[in-house]
FISE-323416 format. One record per residue (C-alpha): x, y, z; residue in three letters. Coordinates in pm, whole numbers, padded with zeros to 5 digits, always signed. Layout:
<lumnus>
XYZAla/...
</lumnus>
This chain:
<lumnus>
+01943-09417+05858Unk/+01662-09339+05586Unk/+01893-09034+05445Unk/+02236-09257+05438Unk/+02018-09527+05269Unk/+01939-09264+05034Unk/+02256-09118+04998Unk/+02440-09461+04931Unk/+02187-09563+04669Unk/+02205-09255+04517Unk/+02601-09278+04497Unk/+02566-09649+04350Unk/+02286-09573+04159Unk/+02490-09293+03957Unk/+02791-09517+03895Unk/+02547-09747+03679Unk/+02432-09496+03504Unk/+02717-09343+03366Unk/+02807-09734+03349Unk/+02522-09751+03081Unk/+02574-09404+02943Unk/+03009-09484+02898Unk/+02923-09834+02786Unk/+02682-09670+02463Unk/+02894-09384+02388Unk/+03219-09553+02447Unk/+03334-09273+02676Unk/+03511-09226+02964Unk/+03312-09210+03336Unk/+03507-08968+03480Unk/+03510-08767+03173Unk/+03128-08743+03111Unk/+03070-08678+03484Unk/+03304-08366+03474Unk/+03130-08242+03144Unk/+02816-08271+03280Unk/+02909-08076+03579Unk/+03127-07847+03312Unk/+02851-07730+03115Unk/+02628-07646+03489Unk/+02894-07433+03581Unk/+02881-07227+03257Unk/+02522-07199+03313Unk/+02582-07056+03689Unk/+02866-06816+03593Unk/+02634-06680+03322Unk/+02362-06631+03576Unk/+02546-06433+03777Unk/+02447-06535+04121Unk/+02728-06516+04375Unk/+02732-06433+04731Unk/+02954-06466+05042Unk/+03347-06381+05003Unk/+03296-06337+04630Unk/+03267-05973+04645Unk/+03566-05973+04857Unk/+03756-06141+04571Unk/+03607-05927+04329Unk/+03677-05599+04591Unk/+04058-05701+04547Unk/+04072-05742+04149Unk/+03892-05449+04082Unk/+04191-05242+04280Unk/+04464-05455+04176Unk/+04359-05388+03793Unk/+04364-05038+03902Unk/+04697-05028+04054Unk/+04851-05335+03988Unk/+05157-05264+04138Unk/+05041-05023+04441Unk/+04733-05117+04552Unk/+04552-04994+04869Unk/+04320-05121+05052Unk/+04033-05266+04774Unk/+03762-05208+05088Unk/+03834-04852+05267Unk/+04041-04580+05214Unk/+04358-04623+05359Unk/+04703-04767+05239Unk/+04690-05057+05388Unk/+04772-05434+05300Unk/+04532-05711+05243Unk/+04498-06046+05275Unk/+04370-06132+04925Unk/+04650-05936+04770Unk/+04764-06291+04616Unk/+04914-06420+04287Unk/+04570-06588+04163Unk/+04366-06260+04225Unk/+04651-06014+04097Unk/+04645-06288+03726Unk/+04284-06226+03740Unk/+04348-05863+03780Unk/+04532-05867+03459Unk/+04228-06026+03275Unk/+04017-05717+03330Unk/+04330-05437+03241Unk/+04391-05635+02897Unk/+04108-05734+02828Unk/+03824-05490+02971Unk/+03586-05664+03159Unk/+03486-05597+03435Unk/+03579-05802+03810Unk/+03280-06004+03789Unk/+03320-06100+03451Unk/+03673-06220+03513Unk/+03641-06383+03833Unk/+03334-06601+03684Unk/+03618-06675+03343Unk/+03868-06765+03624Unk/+03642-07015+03829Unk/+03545-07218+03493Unk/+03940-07236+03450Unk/+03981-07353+03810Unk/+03679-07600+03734Unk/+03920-07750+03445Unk/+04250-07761+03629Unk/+04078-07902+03974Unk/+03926-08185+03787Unk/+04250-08267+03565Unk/+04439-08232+03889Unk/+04215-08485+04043Unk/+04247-08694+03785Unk/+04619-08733+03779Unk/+04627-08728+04123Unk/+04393-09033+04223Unk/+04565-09231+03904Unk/+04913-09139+04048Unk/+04818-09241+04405Unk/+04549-09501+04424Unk/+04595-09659+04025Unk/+04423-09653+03699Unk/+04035-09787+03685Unk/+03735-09568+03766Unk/+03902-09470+04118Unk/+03907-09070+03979Unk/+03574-09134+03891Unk/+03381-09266+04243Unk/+03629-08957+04411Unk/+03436-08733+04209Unk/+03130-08902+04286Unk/+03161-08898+04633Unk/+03297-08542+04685Unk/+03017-08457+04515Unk/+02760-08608+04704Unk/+02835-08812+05005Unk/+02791-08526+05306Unk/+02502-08497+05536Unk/+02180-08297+05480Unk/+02357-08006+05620Unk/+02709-07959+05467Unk/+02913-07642+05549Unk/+02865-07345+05296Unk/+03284-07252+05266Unk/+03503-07203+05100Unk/+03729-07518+05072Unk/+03442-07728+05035Unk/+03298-07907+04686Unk/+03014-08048+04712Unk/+02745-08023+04477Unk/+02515-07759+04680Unk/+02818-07498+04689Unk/+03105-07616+04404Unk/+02924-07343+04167Unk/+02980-07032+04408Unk/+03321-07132+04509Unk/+03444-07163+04201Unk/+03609-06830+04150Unk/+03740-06831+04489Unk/+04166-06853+04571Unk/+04095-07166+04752Unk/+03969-07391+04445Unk/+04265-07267+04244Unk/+04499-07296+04558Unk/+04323-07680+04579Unk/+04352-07797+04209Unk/+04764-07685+04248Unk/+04737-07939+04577Unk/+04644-08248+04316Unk/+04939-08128+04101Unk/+05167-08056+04346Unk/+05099-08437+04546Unk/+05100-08562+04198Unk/+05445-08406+04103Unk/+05592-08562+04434Unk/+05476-08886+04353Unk/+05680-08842+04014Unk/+05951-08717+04200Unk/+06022-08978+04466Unk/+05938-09259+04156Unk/+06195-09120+03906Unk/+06381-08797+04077Unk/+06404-08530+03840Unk/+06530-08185+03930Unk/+06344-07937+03695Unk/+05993-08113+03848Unk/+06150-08041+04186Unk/+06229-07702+04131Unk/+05849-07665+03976Unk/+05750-07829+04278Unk/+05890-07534+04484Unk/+05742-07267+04293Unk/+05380-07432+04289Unk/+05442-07488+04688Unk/+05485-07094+04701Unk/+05204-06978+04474Unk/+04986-07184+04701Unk/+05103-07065+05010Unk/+05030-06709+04923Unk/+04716-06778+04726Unk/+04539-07026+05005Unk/+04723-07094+05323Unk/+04473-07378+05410Unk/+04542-07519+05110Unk/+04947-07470+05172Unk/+04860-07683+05513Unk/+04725-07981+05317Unk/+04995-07945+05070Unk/+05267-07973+05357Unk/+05069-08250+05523Unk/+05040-08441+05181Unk/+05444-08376+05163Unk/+05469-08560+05497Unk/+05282-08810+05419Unk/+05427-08948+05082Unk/+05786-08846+05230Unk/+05734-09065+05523Unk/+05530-09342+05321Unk/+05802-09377+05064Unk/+06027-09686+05016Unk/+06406-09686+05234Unk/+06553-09643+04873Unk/+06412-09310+04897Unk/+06411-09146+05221Unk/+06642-08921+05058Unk/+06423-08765+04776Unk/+06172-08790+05071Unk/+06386-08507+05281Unk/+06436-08306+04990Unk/+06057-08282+04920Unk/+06017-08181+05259Unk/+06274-07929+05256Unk/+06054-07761+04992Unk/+05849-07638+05294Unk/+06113-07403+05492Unk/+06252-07272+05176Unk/+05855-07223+05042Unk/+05812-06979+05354Unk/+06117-06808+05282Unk/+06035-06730+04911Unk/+05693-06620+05029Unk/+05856-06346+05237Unk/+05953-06166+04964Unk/+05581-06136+04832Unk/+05579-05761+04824Unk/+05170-05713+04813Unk/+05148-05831+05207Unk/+05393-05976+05477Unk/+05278-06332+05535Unk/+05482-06320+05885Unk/+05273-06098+06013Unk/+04963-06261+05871Unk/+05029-06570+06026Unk/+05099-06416+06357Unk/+04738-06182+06347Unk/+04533-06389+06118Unk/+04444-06680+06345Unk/+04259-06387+06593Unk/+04033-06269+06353Unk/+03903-06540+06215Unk/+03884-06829+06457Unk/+03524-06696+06549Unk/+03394-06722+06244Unk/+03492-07107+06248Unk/+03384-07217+06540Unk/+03144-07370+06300Unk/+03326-07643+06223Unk/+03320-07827+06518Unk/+02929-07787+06567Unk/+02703-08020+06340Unk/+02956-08203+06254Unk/+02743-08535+06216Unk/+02491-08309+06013Unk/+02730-08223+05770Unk/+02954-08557+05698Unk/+02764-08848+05883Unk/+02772-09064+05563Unk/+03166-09012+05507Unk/+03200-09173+05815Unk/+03224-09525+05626Unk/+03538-09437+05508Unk/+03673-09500+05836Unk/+03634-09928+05761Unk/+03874-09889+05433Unk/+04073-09660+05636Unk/+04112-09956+05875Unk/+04185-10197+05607Unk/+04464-09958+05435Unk/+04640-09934+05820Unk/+04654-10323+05859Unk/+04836-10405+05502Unk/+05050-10091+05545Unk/+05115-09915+05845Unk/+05273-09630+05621Unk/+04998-09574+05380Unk/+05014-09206+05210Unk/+04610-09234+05270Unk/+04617-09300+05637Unk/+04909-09072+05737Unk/+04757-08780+05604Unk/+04416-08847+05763Unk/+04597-08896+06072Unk/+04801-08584+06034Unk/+04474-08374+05940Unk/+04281-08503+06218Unk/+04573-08371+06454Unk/+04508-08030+06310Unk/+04181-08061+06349Unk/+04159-08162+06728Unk/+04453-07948+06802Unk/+04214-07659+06667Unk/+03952-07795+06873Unk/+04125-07798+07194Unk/+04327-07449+07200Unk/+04038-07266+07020Unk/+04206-07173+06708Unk/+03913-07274+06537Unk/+04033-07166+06171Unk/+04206-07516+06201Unk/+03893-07678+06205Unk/+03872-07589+05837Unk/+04090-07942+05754Unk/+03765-08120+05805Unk/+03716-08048+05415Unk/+03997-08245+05359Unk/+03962-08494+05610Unk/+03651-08576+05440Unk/+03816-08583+05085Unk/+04030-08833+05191Unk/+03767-09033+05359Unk/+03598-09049+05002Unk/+03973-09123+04842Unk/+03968-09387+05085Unk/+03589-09537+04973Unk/+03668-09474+04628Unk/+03998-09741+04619Unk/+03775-10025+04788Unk/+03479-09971+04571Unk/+03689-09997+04266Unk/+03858-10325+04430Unk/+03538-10484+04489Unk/+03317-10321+04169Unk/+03361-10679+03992Unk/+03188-10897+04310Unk/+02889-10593+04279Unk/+02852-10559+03935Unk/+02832-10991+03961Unk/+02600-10945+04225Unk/+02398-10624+04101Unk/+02415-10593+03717Unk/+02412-10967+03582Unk/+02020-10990+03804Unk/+01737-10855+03701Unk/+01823-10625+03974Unk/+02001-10385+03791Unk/+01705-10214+03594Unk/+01515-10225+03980Unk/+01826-10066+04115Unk/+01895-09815+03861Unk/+01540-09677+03839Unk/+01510-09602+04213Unk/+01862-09401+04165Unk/+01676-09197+03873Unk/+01387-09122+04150Unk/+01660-09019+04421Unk/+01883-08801+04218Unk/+01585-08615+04126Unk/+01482-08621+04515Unk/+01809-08542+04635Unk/+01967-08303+04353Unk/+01651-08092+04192Unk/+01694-07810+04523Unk/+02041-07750+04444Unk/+02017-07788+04043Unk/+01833-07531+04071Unk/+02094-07265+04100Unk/+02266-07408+03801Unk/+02019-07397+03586Unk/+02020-07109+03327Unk/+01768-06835+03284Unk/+01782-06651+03661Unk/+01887-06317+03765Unk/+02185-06199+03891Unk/+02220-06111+04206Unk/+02372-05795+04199Unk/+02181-05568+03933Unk/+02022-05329+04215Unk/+02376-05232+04294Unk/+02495-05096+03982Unk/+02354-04768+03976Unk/+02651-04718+04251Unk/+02870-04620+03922Unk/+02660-04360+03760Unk/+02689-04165+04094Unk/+03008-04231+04238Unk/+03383-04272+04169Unk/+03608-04573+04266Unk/+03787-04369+04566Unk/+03489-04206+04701Unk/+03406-04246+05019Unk/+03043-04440+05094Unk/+02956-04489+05459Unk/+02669-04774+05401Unk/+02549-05037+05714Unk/+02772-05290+05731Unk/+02593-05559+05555Unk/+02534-05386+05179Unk/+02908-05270+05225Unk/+02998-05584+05130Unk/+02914-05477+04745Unk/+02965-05140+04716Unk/+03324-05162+04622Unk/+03274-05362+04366Unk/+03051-05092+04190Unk/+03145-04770+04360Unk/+03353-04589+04599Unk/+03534-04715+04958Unk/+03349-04817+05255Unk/+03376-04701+05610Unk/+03407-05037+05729Unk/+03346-05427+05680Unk/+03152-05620+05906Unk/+03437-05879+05995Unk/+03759-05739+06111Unk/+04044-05829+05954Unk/+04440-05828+05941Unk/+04645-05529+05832Unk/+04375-05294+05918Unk/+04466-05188+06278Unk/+04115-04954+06359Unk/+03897-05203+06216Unk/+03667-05283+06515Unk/+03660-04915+06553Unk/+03580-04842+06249Unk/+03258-05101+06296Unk/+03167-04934+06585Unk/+03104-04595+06419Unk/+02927-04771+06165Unk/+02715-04908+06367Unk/+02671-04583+06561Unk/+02559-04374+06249Unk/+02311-04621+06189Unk/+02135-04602+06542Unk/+01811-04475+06533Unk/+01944-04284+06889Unk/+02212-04121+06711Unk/+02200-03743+06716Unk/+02253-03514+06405Unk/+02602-03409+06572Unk/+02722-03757+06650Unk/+02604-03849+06265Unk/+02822-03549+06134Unk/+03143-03594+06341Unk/+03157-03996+06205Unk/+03163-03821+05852Unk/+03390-03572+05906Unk/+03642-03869+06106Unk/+03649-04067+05756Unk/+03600-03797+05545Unk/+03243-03900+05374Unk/+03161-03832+05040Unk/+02812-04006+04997Unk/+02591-04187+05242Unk/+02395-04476+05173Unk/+02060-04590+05314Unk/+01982-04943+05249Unk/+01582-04930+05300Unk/+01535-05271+05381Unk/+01849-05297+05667Unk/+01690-04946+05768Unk/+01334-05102+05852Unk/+01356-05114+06226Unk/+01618-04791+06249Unk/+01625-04456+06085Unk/+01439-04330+05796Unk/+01575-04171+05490Unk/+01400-03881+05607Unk/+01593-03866+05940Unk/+01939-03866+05711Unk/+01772-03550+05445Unk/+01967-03275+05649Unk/+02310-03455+05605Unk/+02286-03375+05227Unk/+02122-03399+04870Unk/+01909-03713+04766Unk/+02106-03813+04426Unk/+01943-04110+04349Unk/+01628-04265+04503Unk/+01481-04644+04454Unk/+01280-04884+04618Unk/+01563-05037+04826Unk/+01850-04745+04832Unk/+01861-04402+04891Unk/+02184-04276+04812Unk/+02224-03924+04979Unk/+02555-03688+04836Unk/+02722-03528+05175Unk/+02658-03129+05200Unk/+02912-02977+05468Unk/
</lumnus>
């Protein structure tokens, strides 16, 4: 109770002061908020500190710019598809071939663009949907900052602890094309117009092959404002849902992977990695929970609310996930919170006048507003932090990898650093998670893992390298602590380069 206290004066307590802030400079809320959070994302992307899937993302430019048209495999040697392959990273891919930078450097260009077309997406979205007023504005707000203490570190998710590492990611771009999309149906079933339609299908495809999370909510959100529509309409209602078959068709035809048979393998190798999202859950959103009352209140005056029927739609998904184990379903929760806070947002801005009669015209109001001052510093200094400019990259021990090796050099490396040596050097052996399209992958693993035992014999280590044909091996010091030495690797070949944390040893047959 103390932390949803906290969190719902925090909430209120920002809303007057961008009140006080709009009111002297005669801007807009929703426009000052996003700036604010504009100019902390520069900040981040100049820092340079990234982590989880981004090196993935930046694995897959890097060989797209190389081969834009026939790429292999961005992570191991082979010519083989890949997930990732999609028309967001291949774009970015073009940054870096015409204008030379390197993956990093355009991925972190690319995230403050998705920063500006999620937040105008939102924008026209909530106006379209729930009305003018400072509706966009409390969205923002509460996607932002009304989780629990423990909010899930995915992709998908924008809060304010992980919205700067995300940002380069498919699935913000994939998301802000969601708020267009809905907002483009919207248009549609007010004042049909073909072209928009037509836009509407290609949009619908880009984010099916970009995101295909993001594709779900886009269908769902389809459903929803189809089936919420007026009688008048049911027919432009069926034609914006036939914009889902015919998106799956056009999607075929993507030549970079098959999305048939990703959706028929996919769902296997990643539903363990998302069990996650059906542990903690109280942890993570407990204060979103609220949004059930307005929820209610949406249901009674309108049994075919937009709002309610795609909360109840997503929270099929979600239990359906739940209940047959495909756990990668459970991923909707991100949504099924955003429209939770959607939900909030409308009856705040109904009611703002009897609080700001209640709050703002007492003496109250200064009280009020200077215990928000003291929480937002309480709540929001930890995770500022990161934003804040002035601290190192994350990656600058890694980039001696290019001095030493070549982009389609082989580099068998434990499983954990092989998430970054792509990005600055050669292939990898394998990747710690399997994935789709690569059919030895849990094999692969296993040798990995093998090589790196400290009861692995000198022959065992040499047959593993001769399998993948190894061109360098790297010891990671630190992962090496409890195994092997660098010493016990110094017959396998020549020390080429040497540091505190990597020893990066040139195979001699």
């Amino acid at each position: 109770m103390v932390y949803f206290s906290k969190i719902l004066l925090m909430v209120w307590g920002m809303r007057l002061l961008f009140v006080l802030i709009a009111a002297a400079s005669k801007l807009n809320q929703f426009f000052l908020l996003s700036s604010f959070l504009f100019v902390l994302m520069v900040f981040h992307a100049c820092n340079g500190v990234w982590c989880g899937d981004f090196w993935i993302h930046a694995v897959v430019v890097r060989e797209l710019a190389t081969h834009p048209f026939a790429p292999q495999h961005p992570q191991m040697l082979m010519n083989a598809a890949h997930a990732f392959y999609s028309p967001y990273t291949l774009g970015v891919a073009w940054l870096v071939r015409i204008f030379s930078l390197s993956p990093i450097q355009a991925l972190s260009m690319a995230g403050l663009f998705n920063f500006l077309l999620f937040m105008s997406g939102l924008k026209i979205f909530v106006t379209l949907l729930l009305g003018p007023g400072r509706r966009a504005f409390y969205t923002l707000l509460l996607t932002l900052f009304l989780w629990g203490q423990t909010p899930w570190f995915f992709s998908g998710f924008f809060h304010f602890k992980v919205l700067g590492y995300v940002l380069p990611y498919p699935s913000t771009f994939a998301m802000a094309l969601v708020f267009y999309g809905l907002s483009m149906v919207i248009l549609f079933l007010r004042q049909r117009s073909w072209w928009m339609l037509f836009a509407l299908y290609l949009l619908s495809t880009v984010v099916l092959l970009t995101h295909t999370l993001s594709a779900v909510v886009l269908y769902v959100g389809f459903l929803a404002l189809a089936v919420g529509c007026s009688q008048e309409k049911v027919m432009d209602g069926v034609l914006v849902l036939l914009l889902v078959p015919l998106s799956l068709f056009l999607a075929m035809a993507w030549p970079y992977y098959s999305i048939s048979q990703l959706f028929m393998t996919k769902g296997a190798f990643i539903d363990a990695e998302n069990i996650c999202m059906y542990q903690g859950v109280w942890g993570s959103i407990g204060p979103s929970f609220i949004g059930f009352w307005p929820l209610f209140l949406r249901i009674k005056s309108n049994k075919r609310d937009p709002l309610v029927l795609m909360f109840i739609a997503l929270a099929f998904i979600y239990v359906y996930g739940g209940i047959t184990g495909h756990y990668s379903c459970g991923r909707v929760i991100s949504f099924l919170v955003f429209v939770l806070h959607l939900a909030i947002a409308d009856w705040i801005s109904n009611h703002e006048r009897f609080f700001e009669q209640k709050f703002i015209e007492k003496s109250l109001f200064l009280l009020i507003t200077g215990f928000f001052i003291l929480g937002l510093f309480y709540n929001c200094a930890p995770q500022a932090r990161v934003y804040w400019p002035g601290i190192k990259n994350s990656y600058n021990q890694y980039l001696f990898l290019g001095k030493y090796t070549k982009q389609y050099d082989v580099i068998l490396a434990d499983l954990e650093t092989s998430d970054y040596v792509p990005v600055f050097g050669g292939k990898v052996v394998a990747y710690k998670h399997s994935r789709p399209f690569v059919k030895d992958s849990q094999e692969r693993i296993n040798d990995v893992n093998a090589f790196f035992d400290k009861q692995a014999s000198l022959k065992e280590r040499q047959a593993i390298i001769n399998k993948y044909h190894v061109h360098f091996i790297l010891i990671s010091k630190e992962k090496q602590s409890q195994g092997p030495s660098v010493k016990d690797f110094a017959s396998l070949g020549q020390a080429v380069y040497v540091d505190q944390k990597f020893a990066l040893i040139k195979f001699t047959p």
